[in-house]
C-alpha positions in Angstrom: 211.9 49.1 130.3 213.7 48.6 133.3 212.3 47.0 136.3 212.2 50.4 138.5 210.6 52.0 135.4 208.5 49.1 135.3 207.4 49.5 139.1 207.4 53.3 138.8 204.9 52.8 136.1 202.4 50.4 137.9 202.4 52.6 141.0 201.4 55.9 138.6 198.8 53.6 136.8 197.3 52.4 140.2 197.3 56.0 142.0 195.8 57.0 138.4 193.1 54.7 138.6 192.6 55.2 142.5 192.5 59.0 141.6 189.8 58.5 139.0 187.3 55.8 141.2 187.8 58.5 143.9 186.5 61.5 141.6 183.7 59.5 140.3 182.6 58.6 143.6 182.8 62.5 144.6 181.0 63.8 142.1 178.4 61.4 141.7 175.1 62.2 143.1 173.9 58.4 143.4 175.5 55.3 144.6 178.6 54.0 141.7 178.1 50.5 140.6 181.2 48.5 140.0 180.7 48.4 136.0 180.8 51.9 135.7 183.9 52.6 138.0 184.9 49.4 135.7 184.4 51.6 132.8 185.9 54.7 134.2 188.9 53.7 136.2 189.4 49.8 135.0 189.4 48.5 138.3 186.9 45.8 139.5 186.2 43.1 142.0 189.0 43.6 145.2 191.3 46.3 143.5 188.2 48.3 143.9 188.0 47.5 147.9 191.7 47.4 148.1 191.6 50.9 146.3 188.6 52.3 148.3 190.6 50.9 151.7 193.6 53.4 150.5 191.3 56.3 149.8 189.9 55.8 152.7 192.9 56.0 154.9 194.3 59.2 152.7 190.8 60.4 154.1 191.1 59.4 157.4 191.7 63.2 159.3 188.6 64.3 156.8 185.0 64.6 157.6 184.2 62.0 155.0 184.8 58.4 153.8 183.5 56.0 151.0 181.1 53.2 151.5 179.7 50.0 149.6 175.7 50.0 150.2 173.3 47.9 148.4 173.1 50.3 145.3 177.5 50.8 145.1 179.8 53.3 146.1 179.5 56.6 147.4 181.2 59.6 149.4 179.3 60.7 152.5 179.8 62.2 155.8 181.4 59.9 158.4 178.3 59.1 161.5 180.4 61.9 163.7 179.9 64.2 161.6 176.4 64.0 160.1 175.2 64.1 164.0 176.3 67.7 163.5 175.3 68.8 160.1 172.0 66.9 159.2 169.4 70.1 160.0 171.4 71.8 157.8 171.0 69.5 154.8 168.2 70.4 152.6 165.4 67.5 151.9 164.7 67.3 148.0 161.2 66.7 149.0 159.1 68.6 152.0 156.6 67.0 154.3 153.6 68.1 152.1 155.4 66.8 148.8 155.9 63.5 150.6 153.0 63.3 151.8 151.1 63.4 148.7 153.9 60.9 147.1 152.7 58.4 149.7 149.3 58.5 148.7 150.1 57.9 145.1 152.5 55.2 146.2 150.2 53.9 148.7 147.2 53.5 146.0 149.6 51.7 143.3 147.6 54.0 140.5 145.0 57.0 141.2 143.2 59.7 139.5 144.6 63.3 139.8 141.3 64.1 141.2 141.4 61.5 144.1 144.7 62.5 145.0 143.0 66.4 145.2 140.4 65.5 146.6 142.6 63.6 149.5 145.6 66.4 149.3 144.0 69.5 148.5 144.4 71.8 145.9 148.6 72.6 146.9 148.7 68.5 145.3 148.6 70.1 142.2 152.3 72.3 142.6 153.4 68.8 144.2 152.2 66.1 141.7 154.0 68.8 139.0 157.1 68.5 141.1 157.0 64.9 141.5 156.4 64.5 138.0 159.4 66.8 136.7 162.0 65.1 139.4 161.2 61.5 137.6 159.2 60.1 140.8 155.1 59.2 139.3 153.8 59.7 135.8 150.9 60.9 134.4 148.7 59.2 131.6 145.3 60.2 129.9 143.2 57.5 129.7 139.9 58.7 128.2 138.9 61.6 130.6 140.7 60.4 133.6 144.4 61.6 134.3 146.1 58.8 136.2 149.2 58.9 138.2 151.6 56.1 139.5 155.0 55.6 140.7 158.0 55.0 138.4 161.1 53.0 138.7 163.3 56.2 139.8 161.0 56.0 142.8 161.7 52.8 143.6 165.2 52.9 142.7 165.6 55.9 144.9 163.7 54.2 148.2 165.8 51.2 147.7 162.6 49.4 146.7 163.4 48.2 143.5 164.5 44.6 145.0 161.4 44.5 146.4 158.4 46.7 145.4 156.1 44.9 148.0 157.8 46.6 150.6 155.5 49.3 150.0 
């Protein structure tokens, strides 16, 4: 292999890999931690940055860019922008559902029936809601149903550094 072949094929192998970290960034729908965009693209440690600064450029005239936070990587809309758009982004939880997540939160463990009695009887569509999206579980221990939070709930609040938080 010549050395212009040579070169040729470390620019397609880097634009390759810059390719994939981008479309795992774009289509994920949680922060990317560096193993898997290891895994996925082979780049770690500062070729990541160094390929996330080039993205980033190529993305400069677009309404979004990618970002390191606490959890990894993701795609979202640059500040600009989300001043404009965030009424129209749809909350995966409503005031009522979050509400009644906070008390279970709030109490560590509770009965379904003191969450009821403290919610109302609607608790009962949310705590199967919250229950189906990963957030509390349920266990039956002798007649009492109890509920409590899970790790997806503290993973998603960015609480799972430090559950005392709560």
């Amino acid at each position: 292999m010549t050395r212009s072949e040579s070169s040729t094929y470390h620019s397609q192998g880097w634009e390759r890999a810059k390719r994939l970290l981008e479309a795992l960034i774009f289509s994920s729908s949680k922060p990317v931690s560096e193993e898997e965009i290891k895994r996925v693209s082979g780049l770690m440690g500062v070729a990541i940055e160094k390929a996330v600064d080039e993205i980033n450029l190529e993305l400069s005239d677009h309404p979004f860019e990618i970002v390191k936070t606490d959890e990894g990587w993701e795609m979202r809309l640059k500040k600009d922008y989300m001043k404009l758009f965030y009424r129209f982004i749809e909350p995966e939880l409503n005031k009522a559902e979050l509400k009644t997540l906070a008390v279970i939160a709030a109490k560590g463990e509770t009965s379904v029936s003191e969450v009821l009695r403290i919610r109302g009887g609607s608790a009962s569509n949310h705590i199967r809601k919250l229950i189906r999206m990963g957030f509390i579980k349920k266990e039956r221990r002798g007649r009492r149903t109890v509920l409590s939070i899970t790790e997806k709930f503290n993973k998603y609040f960015s609480l799972e550094k430090n559950p005392d938080k709560l």
